[in-house]
N, C-alpha and C positions, 0 to 999 in steps of 0.2 A: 561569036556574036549572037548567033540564036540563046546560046545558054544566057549569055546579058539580057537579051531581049525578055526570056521566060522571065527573069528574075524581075524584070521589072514588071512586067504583066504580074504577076504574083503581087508585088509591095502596092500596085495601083489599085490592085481587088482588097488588100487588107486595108489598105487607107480609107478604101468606098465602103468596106463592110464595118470599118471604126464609128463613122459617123450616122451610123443607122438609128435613126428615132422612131420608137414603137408608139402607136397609135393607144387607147386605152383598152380598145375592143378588140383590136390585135394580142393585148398583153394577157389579156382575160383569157382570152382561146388558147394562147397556150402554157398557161396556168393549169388551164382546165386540163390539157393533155400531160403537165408534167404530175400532176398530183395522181393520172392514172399512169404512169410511164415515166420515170424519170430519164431515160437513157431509151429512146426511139431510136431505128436504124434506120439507116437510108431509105428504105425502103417506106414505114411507118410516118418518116419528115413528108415526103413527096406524098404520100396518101393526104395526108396532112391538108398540104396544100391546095390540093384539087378537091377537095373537102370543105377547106374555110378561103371561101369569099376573099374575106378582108386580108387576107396573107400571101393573095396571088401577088402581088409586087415584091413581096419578097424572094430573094434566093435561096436555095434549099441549104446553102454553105451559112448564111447569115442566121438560120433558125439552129442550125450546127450549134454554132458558135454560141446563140443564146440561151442554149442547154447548157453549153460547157460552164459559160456563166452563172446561171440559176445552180447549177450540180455545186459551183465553187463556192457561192453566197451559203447556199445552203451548209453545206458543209462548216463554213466558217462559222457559222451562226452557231450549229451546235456545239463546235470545240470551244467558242465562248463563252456558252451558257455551262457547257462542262467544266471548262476552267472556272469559272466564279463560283459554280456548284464544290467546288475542290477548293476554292480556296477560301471560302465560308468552312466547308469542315477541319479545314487544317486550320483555321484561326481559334472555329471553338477548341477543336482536341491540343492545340498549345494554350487554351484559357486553362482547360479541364490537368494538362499534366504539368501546368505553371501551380496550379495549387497543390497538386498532387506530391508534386517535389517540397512544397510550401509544408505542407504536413509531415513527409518524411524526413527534412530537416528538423522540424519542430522534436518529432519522434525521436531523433540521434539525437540531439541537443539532451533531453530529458533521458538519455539514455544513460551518454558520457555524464552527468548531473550525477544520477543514482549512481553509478558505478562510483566515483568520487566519492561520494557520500560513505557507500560502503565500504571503500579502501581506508576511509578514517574511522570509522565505527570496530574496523576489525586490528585497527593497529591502537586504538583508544581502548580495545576489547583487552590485548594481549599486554597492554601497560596495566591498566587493574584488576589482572587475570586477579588476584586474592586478595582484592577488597570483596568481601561480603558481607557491610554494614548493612542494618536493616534499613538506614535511611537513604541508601542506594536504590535498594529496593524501591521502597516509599514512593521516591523522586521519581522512579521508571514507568512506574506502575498508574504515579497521575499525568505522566507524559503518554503513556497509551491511552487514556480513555478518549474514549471518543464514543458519546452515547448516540444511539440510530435516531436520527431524528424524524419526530413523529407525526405524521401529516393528521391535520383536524377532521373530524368523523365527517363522510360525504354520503351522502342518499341515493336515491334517484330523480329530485328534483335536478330542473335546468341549470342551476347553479349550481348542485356538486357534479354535473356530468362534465360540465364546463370546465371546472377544477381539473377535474382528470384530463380531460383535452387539453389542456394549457402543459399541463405536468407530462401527456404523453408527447403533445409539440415540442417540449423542451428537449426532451431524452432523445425522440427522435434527430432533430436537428444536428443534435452533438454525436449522431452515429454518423451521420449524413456526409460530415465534411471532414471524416475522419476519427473523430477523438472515440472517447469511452467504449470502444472496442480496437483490440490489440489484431491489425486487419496485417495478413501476407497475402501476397499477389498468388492467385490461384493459379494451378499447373494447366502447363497449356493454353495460356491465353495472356496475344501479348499486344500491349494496347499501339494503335498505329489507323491509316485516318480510313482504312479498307475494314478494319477490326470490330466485332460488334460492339466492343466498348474497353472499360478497364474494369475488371471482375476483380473482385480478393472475399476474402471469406477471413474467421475468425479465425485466431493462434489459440486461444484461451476463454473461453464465455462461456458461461450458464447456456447451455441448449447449444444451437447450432444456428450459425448465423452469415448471412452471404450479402457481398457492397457491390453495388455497380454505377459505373457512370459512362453515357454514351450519350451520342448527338441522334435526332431522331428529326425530318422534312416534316412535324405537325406542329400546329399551333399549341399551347401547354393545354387551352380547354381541351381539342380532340382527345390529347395524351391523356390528360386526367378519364375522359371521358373512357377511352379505351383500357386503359387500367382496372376503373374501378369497375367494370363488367368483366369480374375476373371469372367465370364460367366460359366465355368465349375465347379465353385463348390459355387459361391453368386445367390442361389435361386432367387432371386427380381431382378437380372439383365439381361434387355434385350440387348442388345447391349452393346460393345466396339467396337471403329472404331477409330484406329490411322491415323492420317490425318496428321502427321507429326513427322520426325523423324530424328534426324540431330547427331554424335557424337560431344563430347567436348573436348578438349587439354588435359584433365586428364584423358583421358580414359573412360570417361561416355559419359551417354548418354541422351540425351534430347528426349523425345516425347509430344506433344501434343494428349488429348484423348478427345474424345468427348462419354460419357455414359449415359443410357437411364436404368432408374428402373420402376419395375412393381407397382403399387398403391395395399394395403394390402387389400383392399375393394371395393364395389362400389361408397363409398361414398367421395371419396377424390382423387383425382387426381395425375397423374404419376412424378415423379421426372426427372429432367435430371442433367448433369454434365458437365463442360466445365472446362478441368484440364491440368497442366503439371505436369509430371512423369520423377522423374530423376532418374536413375541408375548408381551409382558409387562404388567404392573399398576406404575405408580409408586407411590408414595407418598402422592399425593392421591386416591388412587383413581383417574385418566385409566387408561384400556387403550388401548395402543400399538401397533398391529403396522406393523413397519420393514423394508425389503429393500435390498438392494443387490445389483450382481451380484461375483461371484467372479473374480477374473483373478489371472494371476503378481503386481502390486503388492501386493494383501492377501492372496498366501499363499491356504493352502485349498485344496481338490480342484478339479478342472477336468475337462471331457468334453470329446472333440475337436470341432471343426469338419463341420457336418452338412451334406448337399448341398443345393444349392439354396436357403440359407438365408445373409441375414450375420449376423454372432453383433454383437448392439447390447449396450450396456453403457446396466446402469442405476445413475445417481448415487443417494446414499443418500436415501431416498423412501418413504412410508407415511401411516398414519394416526394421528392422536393424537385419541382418543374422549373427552371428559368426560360426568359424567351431569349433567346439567341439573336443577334446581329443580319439582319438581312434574311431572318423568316426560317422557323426551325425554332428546336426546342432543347435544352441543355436539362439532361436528365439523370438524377442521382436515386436509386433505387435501393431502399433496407430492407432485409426479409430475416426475422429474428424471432427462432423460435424454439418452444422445450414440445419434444414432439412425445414424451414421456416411453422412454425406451424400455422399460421396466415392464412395461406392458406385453412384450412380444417375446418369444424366443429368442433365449443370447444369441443362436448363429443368425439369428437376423438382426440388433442389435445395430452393428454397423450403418445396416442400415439409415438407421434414426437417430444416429448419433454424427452422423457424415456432414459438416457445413459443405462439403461440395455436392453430394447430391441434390441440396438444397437448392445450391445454386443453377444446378441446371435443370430442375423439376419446375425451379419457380424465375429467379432475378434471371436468369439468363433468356428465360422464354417468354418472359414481360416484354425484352428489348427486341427481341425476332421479331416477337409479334407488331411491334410499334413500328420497326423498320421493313415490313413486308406489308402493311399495308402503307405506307408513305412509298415505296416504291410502285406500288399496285397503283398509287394515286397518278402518281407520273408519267406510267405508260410503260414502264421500262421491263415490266417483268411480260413476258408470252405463256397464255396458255392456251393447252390445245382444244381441239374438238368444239371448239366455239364458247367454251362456258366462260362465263364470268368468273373473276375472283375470289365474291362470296360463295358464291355456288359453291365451286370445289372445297372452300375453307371448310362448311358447310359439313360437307362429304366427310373429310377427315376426320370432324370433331363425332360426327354419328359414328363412325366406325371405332374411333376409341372409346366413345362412352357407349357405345352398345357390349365395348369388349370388355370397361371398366366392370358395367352392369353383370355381365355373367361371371366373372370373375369373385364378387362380392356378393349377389345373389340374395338382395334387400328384400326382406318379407314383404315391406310397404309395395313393393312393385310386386307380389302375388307370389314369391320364390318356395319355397319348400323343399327339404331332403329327402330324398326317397332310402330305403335299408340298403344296407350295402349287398354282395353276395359272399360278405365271409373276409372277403381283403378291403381294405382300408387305402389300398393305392391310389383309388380312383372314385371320385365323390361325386354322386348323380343328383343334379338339382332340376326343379319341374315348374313350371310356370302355368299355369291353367287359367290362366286371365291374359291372353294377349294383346286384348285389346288396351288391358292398363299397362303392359308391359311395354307398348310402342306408343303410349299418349306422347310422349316425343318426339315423337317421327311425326314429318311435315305432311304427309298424308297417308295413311295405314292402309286405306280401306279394303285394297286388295291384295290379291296373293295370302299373307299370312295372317292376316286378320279373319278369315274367313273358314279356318281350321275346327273341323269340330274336337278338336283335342288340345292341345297348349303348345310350349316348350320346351325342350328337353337341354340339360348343357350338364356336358362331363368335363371336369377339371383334375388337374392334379399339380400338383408340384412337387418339385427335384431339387436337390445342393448340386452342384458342375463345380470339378476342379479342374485348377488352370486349363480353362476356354474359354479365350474371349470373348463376348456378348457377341461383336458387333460382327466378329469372324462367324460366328455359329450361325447367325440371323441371316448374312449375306449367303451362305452355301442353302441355307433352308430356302431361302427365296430365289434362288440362281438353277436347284435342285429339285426340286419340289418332284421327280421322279422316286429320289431315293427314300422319301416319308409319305409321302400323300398315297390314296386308295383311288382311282377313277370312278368306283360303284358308288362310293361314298359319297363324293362329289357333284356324280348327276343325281342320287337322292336328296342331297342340298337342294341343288338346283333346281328339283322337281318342285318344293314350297311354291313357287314362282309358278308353277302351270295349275292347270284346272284339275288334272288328273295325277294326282303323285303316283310314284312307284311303290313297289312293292318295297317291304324293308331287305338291305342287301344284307350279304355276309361279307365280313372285312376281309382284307388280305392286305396283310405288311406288304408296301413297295409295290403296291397294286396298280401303279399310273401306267398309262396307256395311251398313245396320241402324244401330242407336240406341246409345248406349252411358248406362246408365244406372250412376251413382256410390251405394250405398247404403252409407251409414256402420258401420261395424263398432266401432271403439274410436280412441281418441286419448288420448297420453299429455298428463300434467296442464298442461304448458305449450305443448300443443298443436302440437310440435315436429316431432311424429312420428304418422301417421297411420295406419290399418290399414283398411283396404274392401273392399267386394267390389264387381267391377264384372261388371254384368250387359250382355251384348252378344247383343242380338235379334233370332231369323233369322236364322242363319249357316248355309249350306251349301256344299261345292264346287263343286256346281251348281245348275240351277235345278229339277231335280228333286227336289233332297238339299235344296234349302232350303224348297221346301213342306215337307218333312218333319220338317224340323228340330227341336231345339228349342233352346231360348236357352242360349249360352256363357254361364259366370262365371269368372274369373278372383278370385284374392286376390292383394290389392295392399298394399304398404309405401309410404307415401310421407314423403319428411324432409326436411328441410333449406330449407324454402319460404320462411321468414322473412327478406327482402334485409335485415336490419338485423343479422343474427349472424355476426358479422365469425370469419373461420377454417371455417366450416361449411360441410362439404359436401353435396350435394343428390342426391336418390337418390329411384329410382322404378322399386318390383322389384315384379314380379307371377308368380304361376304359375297354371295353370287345375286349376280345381277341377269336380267332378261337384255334383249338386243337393243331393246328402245334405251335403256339407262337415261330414266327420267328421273329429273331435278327431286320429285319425290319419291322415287322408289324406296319402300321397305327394305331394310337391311337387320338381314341375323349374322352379325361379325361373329368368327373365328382368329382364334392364332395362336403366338408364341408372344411370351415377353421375358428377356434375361437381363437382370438387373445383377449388378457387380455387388458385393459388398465388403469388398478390400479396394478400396481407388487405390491407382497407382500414388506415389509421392515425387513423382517429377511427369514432366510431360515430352520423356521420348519413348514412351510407349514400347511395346515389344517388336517380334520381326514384324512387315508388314507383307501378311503373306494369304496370296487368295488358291484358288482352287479350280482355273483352267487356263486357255490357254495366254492369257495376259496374265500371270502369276508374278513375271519378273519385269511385266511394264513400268511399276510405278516408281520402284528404288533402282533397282537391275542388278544389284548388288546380294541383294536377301539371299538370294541361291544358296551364295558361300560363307550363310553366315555358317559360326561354329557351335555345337552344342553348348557351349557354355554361355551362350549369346539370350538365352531366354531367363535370365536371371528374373526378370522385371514381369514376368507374366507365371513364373513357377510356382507361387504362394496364390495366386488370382483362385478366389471364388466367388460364386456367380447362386444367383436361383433362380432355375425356371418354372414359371409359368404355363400352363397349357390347358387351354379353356375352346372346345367344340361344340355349337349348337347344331340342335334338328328340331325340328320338328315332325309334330308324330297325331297320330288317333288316338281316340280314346279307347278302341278296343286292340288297336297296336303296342301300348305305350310299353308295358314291359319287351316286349321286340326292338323296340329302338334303345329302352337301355342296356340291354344283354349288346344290342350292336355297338351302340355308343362308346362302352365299357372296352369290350374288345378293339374295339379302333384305337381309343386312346392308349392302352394298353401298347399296342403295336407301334403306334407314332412312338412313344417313350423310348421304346425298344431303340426303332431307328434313329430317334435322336441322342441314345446312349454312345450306341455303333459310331455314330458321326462326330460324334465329343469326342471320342477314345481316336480316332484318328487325325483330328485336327487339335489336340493336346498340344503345347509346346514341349511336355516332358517325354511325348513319344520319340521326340529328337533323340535324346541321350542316351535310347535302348539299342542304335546303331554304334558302328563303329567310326566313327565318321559323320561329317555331314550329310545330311539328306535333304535335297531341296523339295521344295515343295514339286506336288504332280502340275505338269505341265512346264512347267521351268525350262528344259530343254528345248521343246517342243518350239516355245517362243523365241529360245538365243538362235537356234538351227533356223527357222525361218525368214532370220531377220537377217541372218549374214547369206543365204542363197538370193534374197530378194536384193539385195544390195551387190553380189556378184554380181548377179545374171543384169543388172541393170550398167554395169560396168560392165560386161561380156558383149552386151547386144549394142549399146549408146556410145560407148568409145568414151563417158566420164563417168565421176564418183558420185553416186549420190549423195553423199555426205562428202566433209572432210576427211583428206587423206590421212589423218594424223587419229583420228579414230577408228581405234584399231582392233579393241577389246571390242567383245560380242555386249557385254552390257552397256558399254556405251554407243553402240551403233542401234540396239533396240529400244534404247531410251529416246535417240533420238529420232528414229522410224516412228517410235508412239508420238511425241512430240510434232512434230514436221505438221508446217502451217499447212501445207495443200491434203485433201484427202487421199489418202490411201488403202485401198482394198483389196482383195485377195480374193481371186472367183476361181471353184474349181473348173475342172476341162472335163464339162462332161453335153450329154446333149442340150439340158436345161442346166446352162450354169449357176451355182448358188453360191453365196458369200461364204467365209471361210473365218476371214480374218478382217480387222479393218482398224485402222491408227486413230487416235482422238480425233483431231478432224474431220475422217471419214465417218465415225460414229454421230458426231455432231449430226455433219451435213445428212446421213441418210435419219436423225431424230432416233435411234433407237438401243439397246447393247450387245457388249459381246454377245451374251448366252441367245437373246432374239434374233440376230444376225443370218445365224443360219439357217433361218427359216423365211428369208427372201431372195429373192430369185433375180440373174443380171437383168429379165426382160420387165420387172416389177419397176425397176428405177429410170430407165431407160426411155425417152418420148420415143414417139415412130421415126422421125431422123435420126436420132441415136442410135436404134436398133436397128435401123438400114445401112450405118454408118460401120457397126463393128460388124455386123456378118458381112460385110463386103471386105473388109479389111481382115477378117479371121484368118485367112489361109495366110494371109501377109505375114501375120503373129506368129502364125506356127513356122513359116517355112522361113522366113529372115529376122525373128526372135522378137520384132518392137513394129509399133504402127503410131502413127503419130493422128488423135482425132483429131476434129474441128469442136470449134466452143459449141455448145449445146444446151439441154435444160434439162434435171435428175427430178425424180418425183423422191420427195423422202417416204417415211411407212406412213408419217402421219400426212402426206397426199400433198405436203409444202412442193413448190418449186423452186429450185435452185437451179442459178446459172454459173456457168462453169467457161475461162475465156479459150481453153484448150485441151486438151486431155492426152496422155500417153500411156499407151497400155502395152506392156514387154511380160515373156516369157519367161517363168521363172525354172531353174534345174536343177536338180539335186545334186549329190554329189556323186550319184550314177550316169549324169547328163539327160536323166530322162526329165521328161518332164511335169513340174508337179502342181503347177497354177498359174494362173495369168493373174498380174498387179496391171489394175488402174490407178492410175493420178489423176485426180482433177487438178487444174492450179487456179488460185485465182478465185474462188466459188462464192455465193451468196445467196440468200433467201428470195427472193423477189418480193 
């Protein structure tokens, strides 16, 4: 009877709490509370209450309830706004591979035709094999002609510019939607409604030519608008300078451009361009803007020949915008061009002759860029440290054209060669105009501008055989112990203070202190990376380094991904002060390894790193066989390596004797480092050799999974996964966070599963260089030291939900946590695993 009784007491109070009508000023107040708090605790409701006035009549269960509500609306609202966001994309990319199919039918159609064709030609061949009348001949000879037909002499008035715009509109359009170029779908990229688009590049064309189509959240003006400002987001491009700009009768628009590109190395020289660019509206409403460049063939004004520059010729090339169904933009991008390879050293060649590098230098990085800032509009992308979006963009673009800039080392920007000492390895370029050197930079005025001497930058470049770019680039920046010099780095660093240091002597492998990774931003397909790296303790001596305090450096890293066949890999840093203001000065340094055999498929080589997540990502790689590096054996690469400093006027041969020497040294160490991560070093064993660390990660992951079954009485995983790579695949995997803290007096991270990297914001290599009482609030860490001896002496403790501080200072909440003892296979013990379950940002 009581239990009846409860029950109905219970269904009386939900009936009373159904019909609850919110007042307006009630509804307000707690709006106001859900917008700071979406998910209040008992505790936070009842404050609540005795807080607002207007909400004493309510019950603390009934304000319950109206969160659960608001949490549910909410939620539904976005899985709506998400679904029609999904199914706008998936409506346009089935418009986009409805034509797409439309054209590659077209294409077999006219295949099976010619084939036909030819099967009669060769059997009408072999019936009048010995006819050879001369009026066979005759007859063949007026069936071939076909004379070039010849376009009427054009000027540089508005009407022969227009001619050529209508005629580059034309050519364009017919690349656009498939035709007059012979397009296969490019390796490694396969179109799908997550995908950056549908890429294919040329089989057979004059020059090197690359197609794309992809859906992009901007209206076509923003698109156009963002395109044609192609400085802000085409890496390699130094200048755009319109020099002329006239409207047409139709509504468009005629410009002349004149464009200047960076050279990818030392060893081959800078591009220029001399184009018109039409901007018009067809008939279905598409916006178009079309370029080509200008020569004696189409008539038109011409500029001479610039120093130090080769004048590239661009085939006719552009954009065709449609506006998409429910807001958004349907975008078809050409990039067609004779980059004139002739020019450069054969083993660079490849280079300039590659329609894939093309594609991801330029058509692939038009669509990043158009989809990263339409995500940036929507809110959807996080970055840290408070900065805006531009800002950081900003950031990046300074750091590769300050890196483009030393690499190529333009007289116009004040550059000069200095003599060598006898070897030709290492080329010392001097800047004595800094002020024009940084008229770039958002505000110079301090730190390097203020040098009584210039800038110094040592480069060189190398051929790498079989080494991956993106392998080589990731261990330099994960590594930065086994290349970099510490002395060198706080004389970097010193530009930045009032008083520089004295000039150092180098020493290969010279780093010293901890180098800590903290994440700054990363572009949406995670392509391209922006950090700061913090290096601890650095002084010239060991007086200077009690005093010290910690370097940072901002860092660009790209091209890490071994599966994006054509991409280069790059790893540019310059050293920044503690304030790292919006204009701080920067003198970037780095590496850049650009491939110049792309692979010809896109399953890439093993996929194999260099600590202890080696064997997270496949699990499998371990046991690949030496004969398994087929696809990476013939890979050759050039690197790039390009060092500034700055120096005095009565220093300056001191920094380049140091300079020299350093580079010298880094070379050294980055040879060392190649020769070890080779894929041909496999085949000098007998046997497989897995990558270092590979062990380390399977042995970790089958104790953490014992000892979790040993102490909890179940499996953490499924019983039927049994193999070590499938139990470490799924340990990285596993939605809840997982870490690994050693057992010592201040415990510190060790190891920690995708999740836990998330949730703590930071990576492997950073990892262990945070401490368990860093992430910990003060009831967490009263929480586990009370429960420690529990850990050690009956192997598991079960916490209470809590809140983690990640590196970058976020809070996350966590609804549980279980932290057990892990054992080796001596039963001693070798770490304690937390779980969080359940976690989120707040």
């Amino acid at each position: 009877m009581a239990v009846m009784a409860n029950n109905k007491d219970a269904k009386n109070s939900m009936d009373t709490s159904k019909y609850v009508r919110y007042t307006s000023e009630q509804v307000e107040a707690l709006e106001r509370v859900y917008s700071e708090c979406p998910k209040p605790s008992s505790l936070r409701r009842q404050q609540l209450i005795r807080e607002c006035p207007i909400l004493s009549n309510i019950e603390p269960k009934q304000i319950k309830v109206w969160f659960q509500n608001r949490r549910c609306r909410e939620k539904q609202r976005k899985e709506a706004s998400r679904l029609q966001t999904v199914n706008r994309k998936l409506t346009a990319m089935n418009k986009l591979l409805m034509e797409e199919n439309d054209r590659l039918q077209k294409q077999v159609s006219q295949l099976v035709y010619e084939n036909g064709y030819m099967r009669q030609q060769l059997q009408n061949a072999s019936v009048a094999a010995t006819d050879t009348s001369c009026e066979s001949v005759v007859t063949s000879g007026q069936h071939q002609h076909n004379p070039t037909p010849q376009h009427p002499p054009r000027d540089a008035s508005p009407a022969g510019l227009l001619s050529i715009a209508e005629e580059t509109l034309t050519e364009f359009l017919s690349k656009a939607k498939g035709a007059a170029v012979d397009w296969v779908q490019m390796p490694g990229m396969k179109p799908g409604p997550d995908s950056i688009g549908i890429v294919a590049i040329s089989n057979t064309c004059n020059g090197v030519a690359a197609r794309a189509c992809g859906l992009v959240g901007l209206d076509p003006t923003k698109v156009a608008e963002i395109l044609k400002d192609r400085p802000s987001w085409l890496r390699d491009c130094r200048c755009l300078d319109v020099l002329t700009a006239f409207p047409t009768g139709n509504g468009g628009t005629i410009e002349l451009l004149y464009m200047q590109t960076y050279a990818a190395t030392t060893l081959a020289s800078a591009r220029d361009f001399w184009t018109l660019r039409y901007t018009t509206v067809l008939e279905d409403g598409s916006l178009v803007v079309c370029e080509r460049s200008l020569s004696g063939t189409q008539g038109g004004p011409s500029i001479p020949p610039v120093q130090h520059f080769v004048r590239a010729e661009m085939l006719p090339s552009g954009y065709l915008i449609q506006p998409c169904e429910g807001g958004g933009s349907i975008i078809r991008i050409v990039d067609h061009m004779d980059l004139e390879p002739w020019s450069v050293p054969e083993v660079l060649r490849p280079l300039y002759e590659s329609s894939t590098v093309l594609a991801q230098k330029m058509t692939i990085a038009a669509l990043r860029r158009l989809r990263q800032i339409a995500q940036e509009a929507t809110g959807e992308v996080v970055f840290g440290w408070g900065r805006q979006p531009a800002v950081l963009r900003t950031f990046s673009q300074r750091l590769s054209r300050g890196f483009n800039e030393a690499v190529n080392g333009f007289t116009d920007d004040g550059w000069s060669l200095m003599g060598s000492d006898g070897v030709e390895d290492v080329t010392i370029a001097i800047n004595s105009s800094p002020n024009k050197h940084f008229a770039s930079q958002v505000n110079a005025s301090n730190g390097l501008t203020t040098l009584g001497g210039g800038i110094l930058c040592a480069k060189a470049s190398m051929l790498l055989q079989n080494v991956p770019p993106a392998l080589l680039v990731r261990f330099l920046r994960e590594h930065r112990s086994e290349w970099a010099d510490s002395n060198i780095d706080a004389y970097s660093a010193a530009a930045l203070k009032s008083s520089p240091y004295s000039v150092p002597g180098s020493r290969a492998g010279g780093f010293s202190g901890s180098q800590v990774i903290l994440p700054l931003a990363h572009t949406v397909e995670h392509e391209e990376f922006l950090e700061v790296i913090k290096l601890e303790g650095h002084g010239l001596t060991q007086e200077e380094a009690v005093l010290s305090r910690d370097m940072f450096l901002l860092q660009l890293c790209s091209g890490i991904d071994e599966n994006a066949a054509g991409a280069c890999a790059e790893l540019v840093f310059a050293p920044i002060d503690e304030s790292f203001a919006d204009d701080a000065p920067l003198l970037p340094s780095g590496f850049r390894v650009i491939p110049l055999e792309s692979r010809t498929d896109g399953s890439g080589g093993p996929n194999r790193t260099l600590d202890l997540a080696s064997a997270l990502e496949v699990g499998s790689t371990g046991t690949r066989t030496s004969g398994d590096s087929g696809t990476s054996s013939n890979l050759r690469s050039v690197l790039t390596i390009a060092f500034q400093f700055t120096y005095e006027s009565h220093l300056r041969e001191n920094v380049a004797a140091m300079a020299r020497q350093y580079v010298r040294s880094v070379v050294a160490s980055v040879q060392r480092v190649a020769m070890a991560i080779a894929p041909s070093r496999l085949n000098s064993h007998v046997g497989p050799r897995p990558p270092p660390g590979t062990p380390e990660a399977l042995t970790l992951a089958r104790w953490i999974c014992q000892s979790y079954r040993l102490h909890i009485g179940v499996d953490l995983f499924r019983a039927d996964c049994e193999a070590s790579e499938s139990v470490l695949k799924l340990l990285w995997h596993h939605s809840d966070a997982i870490m690994c803290c050693s057992v010592k007096s201040l415990p510190v991270f060790t190891f920690a599963n995708q999740a836990g990297l998330d949730m703590l914001e930071t990576t492997l290599v950073a990892l262990q260089d945070i401490s368990l009482d860093k992430i910990l609030d003060e009831n967490g860490r009263k929480s586990f030291f009370t429960d420690y001896g529990q850990i050690i002496q009956q192997g598991y403790a079960y916490l209470p939900a809590g809140i983690c501080l990640s590196s970058m200072g976020r809070p996350a909440s966590y609804d549980r946590a279980i932290a057990w003892k892990v054992l080796n296979d001596e039963d001693s013990t070798h770490c304690i695993v937390f779980m969080f379950m359940n976690w989120s940002f707040m």
